[in-house]
Every structure is written in structure tokens, then in C-alpha cells.
C-alpha positions in Angstrom: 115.5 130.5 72.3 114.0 132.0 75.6 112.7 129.4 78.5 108.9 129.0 78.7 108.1 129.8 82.1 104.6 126.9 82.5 102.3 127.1 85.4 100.9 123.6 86.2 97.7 124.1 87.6 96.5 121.3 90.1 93.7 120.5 92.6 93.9 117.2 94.8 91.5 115.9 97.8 92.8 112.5 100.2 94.1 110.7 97.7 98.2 110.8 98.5 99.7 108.3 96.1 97.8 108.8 93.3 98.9 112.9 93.4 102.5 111.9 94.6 102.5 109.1 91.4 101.2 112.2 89.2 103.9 114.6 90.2 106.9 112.2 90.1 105.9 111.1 86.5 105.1 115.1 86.2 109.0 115.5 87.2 110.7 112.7 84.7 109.3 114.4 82.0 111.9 112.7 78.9 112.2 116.3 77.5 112.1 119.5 79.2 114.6 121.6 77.7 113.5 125.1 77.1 110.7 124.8 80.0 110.1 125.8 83.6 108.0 124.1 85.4 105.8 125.7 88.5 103.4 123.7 90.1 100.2 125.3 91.8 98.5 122.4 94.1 95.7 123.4 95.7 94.8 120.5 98.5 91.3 120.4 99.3 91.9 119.9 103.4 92.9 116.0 102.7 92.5 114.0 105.4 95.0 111.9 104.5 97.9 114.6 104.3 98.1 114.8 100.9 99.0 118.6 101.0 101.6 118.0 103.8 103.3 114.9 102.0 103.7 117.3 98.8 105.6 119.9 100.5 107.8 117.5 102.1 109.0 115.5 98.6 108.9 118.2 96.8 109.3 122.1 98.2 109.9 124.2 96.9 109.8 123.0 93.6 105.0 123.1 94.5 103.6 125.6 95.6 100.8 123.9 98.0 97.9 125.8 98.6 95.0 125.4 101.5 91.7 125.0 100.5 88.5 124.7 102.9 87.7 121.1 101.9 84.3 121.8 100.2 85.8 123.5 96.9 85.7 120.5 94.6 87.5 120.3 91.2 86.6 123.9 89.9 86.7 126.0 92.9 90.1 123.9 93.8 91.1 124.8 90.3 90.2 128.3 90.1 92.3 128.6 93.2 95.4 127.5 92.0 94.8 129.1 88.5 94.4 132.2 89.9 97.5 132.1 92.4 99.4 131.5 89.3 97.9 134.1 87.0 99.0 136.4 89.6 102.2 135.9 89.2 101.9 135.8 84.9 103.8 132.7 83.1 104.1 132.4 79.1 101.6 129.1 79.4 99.1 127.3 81.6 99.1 123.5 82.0 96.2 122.3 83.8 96.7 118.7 85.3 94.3 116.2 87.1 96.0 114.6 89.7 95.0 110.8 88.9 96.5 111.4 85.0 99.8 109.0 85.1 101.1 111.1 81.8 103.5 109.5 79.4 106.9 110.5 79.7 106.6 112.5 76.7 103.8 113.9 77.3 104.7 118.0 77.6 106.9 117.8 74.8 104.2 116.1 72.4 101.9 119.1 73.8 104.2 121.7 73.1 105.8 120.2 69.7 102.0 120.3 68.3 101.0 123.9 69.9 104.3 125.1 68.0 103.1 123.1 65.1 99.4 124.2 64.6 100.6 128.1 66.0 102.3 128.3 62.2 99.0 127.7 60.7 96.3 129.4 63.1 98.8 131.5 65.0 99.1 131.5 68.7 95.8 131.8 70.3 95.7 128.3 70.4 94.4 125.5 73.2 95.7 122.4 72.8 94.4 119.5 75.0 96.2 115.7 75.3 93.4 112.6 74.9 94.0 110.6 77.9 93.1 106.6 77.9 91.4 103.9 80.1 94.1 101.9 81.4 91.8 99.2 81.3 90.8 98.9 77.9 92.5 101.2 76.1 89.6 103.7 75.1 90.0 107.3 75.4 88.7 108.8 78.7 89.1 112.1 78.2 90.0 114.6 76.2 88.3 117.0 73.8 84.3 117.3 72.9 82.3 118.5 70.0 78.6 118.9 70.0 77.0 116.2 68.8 73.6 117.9 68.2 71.8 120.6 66.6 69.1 120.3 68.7 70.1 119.4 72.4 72.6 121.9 74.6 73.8 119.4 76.5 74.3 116.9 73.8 78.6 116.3 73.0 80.9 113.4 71.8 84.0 112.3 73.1 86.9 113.5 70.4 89.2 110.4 69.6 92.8 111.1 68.9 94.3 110.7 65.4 97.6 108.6 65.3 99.7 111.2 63.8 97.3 114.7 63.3 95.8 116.9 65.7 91.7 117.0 65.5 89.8 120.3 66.0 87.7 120.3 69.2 84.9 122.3 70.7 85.6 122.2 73.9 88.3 120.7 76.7 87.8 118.1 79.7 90.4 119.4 81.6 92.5 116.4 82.4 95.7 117.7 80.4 95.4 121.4 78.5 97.9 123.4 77.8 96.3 127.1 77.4 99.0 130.4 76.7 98.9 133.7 78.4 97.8 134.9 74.9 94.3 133.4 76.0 94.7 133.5 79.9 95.0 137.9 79.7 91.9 137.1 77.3 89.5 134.6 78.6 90.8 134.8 82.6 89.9 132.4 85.0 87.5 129.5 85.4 84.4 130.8 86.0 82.9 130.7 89.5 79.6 129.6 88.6 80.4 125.8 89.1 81.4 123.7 92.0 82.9 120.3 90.6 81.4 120.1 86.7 81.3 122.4 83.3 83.9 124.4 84.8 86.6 123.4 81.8 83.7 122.9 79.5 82.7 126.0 79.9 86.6 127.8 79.8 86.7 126.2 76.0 83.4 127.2 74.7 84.2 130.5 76.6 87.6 130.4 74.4 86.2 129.0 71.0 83.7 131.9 71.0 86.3 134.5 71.2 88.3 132.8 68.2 90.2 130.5 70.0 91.2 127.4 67.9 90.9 123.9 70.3 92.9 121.4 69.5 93.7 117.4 70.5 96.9 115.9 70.1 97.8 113.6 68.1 97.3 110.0 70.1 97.0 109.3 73.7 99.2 111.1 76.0 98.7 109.5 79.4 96.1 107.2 81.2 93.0 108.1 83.2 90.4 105.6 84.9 87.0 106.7 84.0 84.6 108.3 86.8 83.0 105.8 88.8 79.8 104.9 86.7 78.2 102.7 89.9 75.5 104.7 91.8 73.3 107.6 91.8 71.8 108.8 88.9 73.3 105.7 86.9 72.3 102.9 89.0 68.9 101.6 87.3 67.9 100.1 90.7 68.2 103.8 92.0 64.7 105.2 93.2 64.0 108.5 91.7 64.2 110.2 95.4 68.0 109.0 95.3 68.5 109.6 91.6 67.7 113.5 92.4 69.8 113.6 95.7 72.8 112.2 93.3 72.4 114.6 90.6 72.1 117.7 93.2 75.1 116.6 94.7 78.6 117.6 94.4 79.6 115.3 91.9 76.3 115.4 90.1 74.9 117.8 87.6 73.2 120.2 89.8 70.6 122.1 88.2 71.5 125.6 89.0 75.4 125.2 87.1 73.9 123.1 84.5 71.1 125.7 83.7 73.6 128.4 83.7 75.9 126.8 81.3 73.3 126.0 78.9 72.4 129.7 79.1 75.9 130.8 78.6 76.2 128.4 75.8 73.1 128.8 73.6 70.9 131.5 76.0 67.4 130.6 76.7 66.7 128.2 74.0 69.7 126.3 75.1 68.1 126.5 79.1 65.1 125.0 77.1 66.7 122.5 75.6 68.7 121.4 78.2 66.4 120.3 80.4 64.9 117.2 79.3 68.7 115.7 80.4 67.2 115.9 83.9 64.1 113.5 82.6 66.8 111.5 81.4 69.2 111.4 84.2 65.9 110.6 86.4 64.6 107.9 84.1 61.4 109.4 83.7 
């Protein structure tokens, strides 16, 4: 059997020992016969070095690219994605860098892509549930709509012990995507700065046929977004509230109106925005 060539695609910003933690764990992988690994980094301008301390543990095995240091998870992402389409692999792995993934983690991903490509063939995206270190609970991992109704409406996907469960779309802590949908789908879309940006690349995907699937259990731990602040502190004024939702992090009006358009067209712009009365708590 051929070696499958696998682009890791990664985006990091000042935060050196959690990305260093993410690529040694990456690197002790228990099984990786039959797969090449090549890791894109894209590293945001870290103040902290991050992109320099890569390249010294580990060139030339990562490829470390310099980003401006206002590109944020999807325009970091798209980035790196892109360097890597460039130069074509057989699969895509995309990898936050603060998932600490179990030591069998790619072979679980690829044992259940080879598993569900029998069945539904090989346009397949197969994401890995990660959980709260904390208390056990998944974090992230796939979503299904939760609502006829509301656009912006979707439920976290718990694993199954022992099958894979169908998914809508991906949070893109850990997703394994092939060429087969890469030369389909392309890159993440440019419309978004730091959110949607993986939702959108599955919904993009399950519209065109694309099966999404989430393994079977969890396959490495990720500490929930901090929920402290913003738009989810109740104390917040609604002056702050709005200044946290337009900002980076938040769910800026412009990419969130745009993805409820790509997803359901006006009537999903429509219903989409009484999230903002929500967020506001008006």
C-alpha cells in the first residue's frame, strides 16, 4: 500500500508551550505507518516567539509561515491551508494548536475514514470529538442544526463509544478532509476573520454531497473558550456587550450575516438576526 502524503494545517498566536505541547504529542503519534506527516504553521507575529521556537525544535520537519499578526484563526488558517494545497497531498488534517490529541488519535481518524469510505465512498470528512479536560464533556467536535426555524441555531454532536455519528457541519479542532474534497470545495473562505470559517467549509462540503462524519469517542482534549466577559457577562452594559460581539473574537455582524446568507439566503439573514437581541440581552 502507497504512503499517504497528510498536510497538517495549523495556525498559532503567543502561546509557545501549548503549540510546542501540541506538536510533540502531534509527533508520538502510537501509529503512523503508511503516513507522512507535513506540517503548515502559520504564526500570527507571536510576541512570544512562538514561530521562532518551532523552527528551532523542529525544522524542517514544519514548515513555519509569517503572518501579519491581525489574521486570527481563519485568515491564519487559510494561510497555511493554502501554502499546502499548493503543493497537493492525498489528505488535509486541520489541527488547533491547544488540542493535546491522544496518542492514537490519527490512526482512529484514518481507520474510520477507511471504514465509512466502503460504505459512502471517499468524499468523506471525518472530524475527531475533542473533550473538556476538566469535566470530561465534549468541547468540540461536529454540529447539526438544531432548528427548523433559526439559522444560527446548532447542537454540539456527542461521540458514540464505538460508531461514527453523521454531522452537519465541523468545528475545526481536529478534521481530517481528502484532496477528493480539497480540488472540490477549495479553501476556507475569506469572508471571516476568527469565526464560521470551518462551519462554513462543512456546510459548503455537505451541500455538494459530502458525507460529515464524528469518530467514534473522544480523540483528544480541548479547554472550552473562555465564557467570562463580553457578550456573556450579564453585568456587561449593552455599549460593551456590542464592542465584544464586533470584536475579533466575537460574532461580527457582517461574517455572521454572510454566513447565514450562504447557508439559507435571505430568509436565513432574517432569521439570523434575533441572535444579536440575544447576545445583547435585549
Amino acid at each position: 500500500m502507497s504512503r499517504k502524503s497528510v498536510a497538517v494545517i495549523m495556525a498559532c498566536y503567543n502561546r509557545k508551550e501549548t503549540t510546542l505541547r501540541c506538536l510533540e504529542r502531534l509527533f508520538g503519534q502510537s501509529n503512523q505507518a503508511g503516513v507522512d506527516m507535513h506540517v503548515y504553521l502559520l504564526d500570527d507575529a507571536s510576541p512570544d516567539g512562538t514561530g521562532d521556537a518551532v523552527r528551532k525544535a523542529y525544522y524542517p520537519s514544519v514548515n513555519v509561515l509569517d503572518g501579519t499578526g491581525n489574521l486570527y484563526w481563519n485568515g491564519g488558517m487559510r494561510v497555511a491551508f493554502g501554502a499546502a494545497i499548493e503543493q497537493g497531498h492525498d489528505f488535509y488534517l486541520w489541527l488547533n494548536d491547544d488540542v493535546e490529541p491522544n496518542s492514537d488519535a490519527i490512526d482512529v481518524l484514518f481507520s474510520t475514514y477507511e471504514m465509512l469510505s466502503k460504505k459512502h465512498g471517499y468524499d468523506i470528512i471525518v472530524s475527531g470529538a475533542m473533550a473538556d479536560p476538566a469535566t470530561g464533556a465534549t468541547s468540540y467536535g461536529g454540529l447539526t442544526h438544531s432548528s427548523s426555524v433559526w439559522t444560527l441555531n446548532f447542537d454540539q454532536v456527542s461521540p458514540h463509544q464505538t460508531e461514527a455519528r453523521e454531522c452537519e457541519t465541523v468545528l475545526g479542532n481536529l478534521v481530517l478532509i481528502p484532496s477528493l474534497v480539497v480540488n472540490k470545495i477549495g479553501n476556507l473562505a475569506p469572508n471571516y476573520m476568527h469565526n464560521y470559517g470551518d462551519q462554513d467549509y462543512g456546510i459548503r462540503a455537505n451541500k455538494t454531497g459530502t458525507y460529515i462524519f464524528l469518530c467514534p469517542g473522544h480523540l483528544g482534549t480541548c479547554e472550552p473558550n473562555e465564557r467570562k466577559g463580553g457578550f456573556h457577562d450579564p453585568d456587561a452594559s449593552i455599549i460593551e456587550k456590542w464592542k465584544a460581539v464586533g470584536g475579533p473574537h466575537g460574532v461580527r455582524f457582517r461574517e455572521t450575516m454572510h454566513f447565514c446568507y450562504m447557508y439559507r439566503g435571505i430568509s436565513g439573514v432574517l432569521l439570523g438576526l434575533p441572535t444579536y437581541r440575544r447576545l445583547l440581552g435585549l
